[in-house]
C-alpha positions, -999 to +999 in steps of 0.1 A: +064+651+395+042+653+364+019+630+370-016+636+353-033+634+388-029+620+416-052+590+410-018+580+390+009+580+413+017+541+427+009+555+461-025+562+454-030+536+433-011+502+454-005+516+484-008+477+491+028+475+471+040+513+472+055+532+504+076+566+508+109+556+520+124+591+514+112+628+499+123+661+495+124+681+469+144+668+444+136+630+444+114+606+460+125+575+466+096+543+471+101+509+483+084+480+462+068+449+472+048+424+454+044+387+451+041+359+423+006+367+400-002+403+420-009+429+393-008+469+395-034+494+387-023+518+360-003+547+373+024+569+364+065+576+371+085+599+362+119+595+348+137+572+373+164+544+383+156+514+402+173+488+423+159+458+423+169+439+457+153+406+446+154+390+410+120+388+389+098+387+359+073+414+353+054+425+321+050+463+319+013+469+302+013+504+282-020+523+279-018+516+241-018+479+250+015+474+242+034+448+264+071+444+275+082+417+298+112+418+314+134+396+339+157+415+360+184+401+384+188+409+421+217+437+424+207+450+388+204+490+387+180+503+356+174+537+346+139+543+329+122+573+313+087+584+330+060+563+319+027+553+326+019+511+329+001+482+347+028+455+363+020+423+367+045+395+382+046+371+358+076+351+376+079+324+406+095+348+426+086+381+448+093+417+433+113+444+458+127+471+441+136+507+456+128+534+431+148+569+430+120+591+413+136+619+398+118+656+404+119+681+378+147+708+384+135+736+404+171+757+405 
């Protein structure tokens, strides 16, 4: 997957928020759960799309400090580049999103 260590994949790091739906050895596929004001610990994804199943307002906290907030609606499907972040909901309603991490091509 890439990450840096394990101490920065979402599994370790929110288990709380993070679960293994699916994984073999192409993708990995995680379920997402979170309510209003709950905030991540920094960790890592590789380049991957999500579908959100529920709409909300997160802001996406880079290790540079940067910040990006973003409001996405329930049936929405976003493709994102690997990145590292904190995610904080900063809306009124819950987060659940299925991820589709993408695994580097081993053919």
């Amino acid at each position: 997957m890439g990450l840096e260590s394990n101490r920065q994949d979402p599994v370790a790091t929110d288990g709380d928020k993070y679960s293994v739906v699916l994984e073999n050895e192409r993708v990995r596929v995680l379920r997402y759960h979170d309510r209003p004001g709950d905030r991540t610990l920094q960790h890592a994804h590789p380049d991957y799309v999500l579908y959100a199943e529920s709409s909300f307002k997160r802001r996406l906290i880079f290790p540079d400090g940067s910040k990006h907030e973003v409001d996405v609606k329930a049936g929405s499907i976003v493709w994102m580049k690997g990145h590292i972040h904190i995610g904080e909901n900063i809306g009124d309603t819950n987060t659940d999103v299925i991820f589709g991490e993408l695994k580097e091509n081993r053919t």
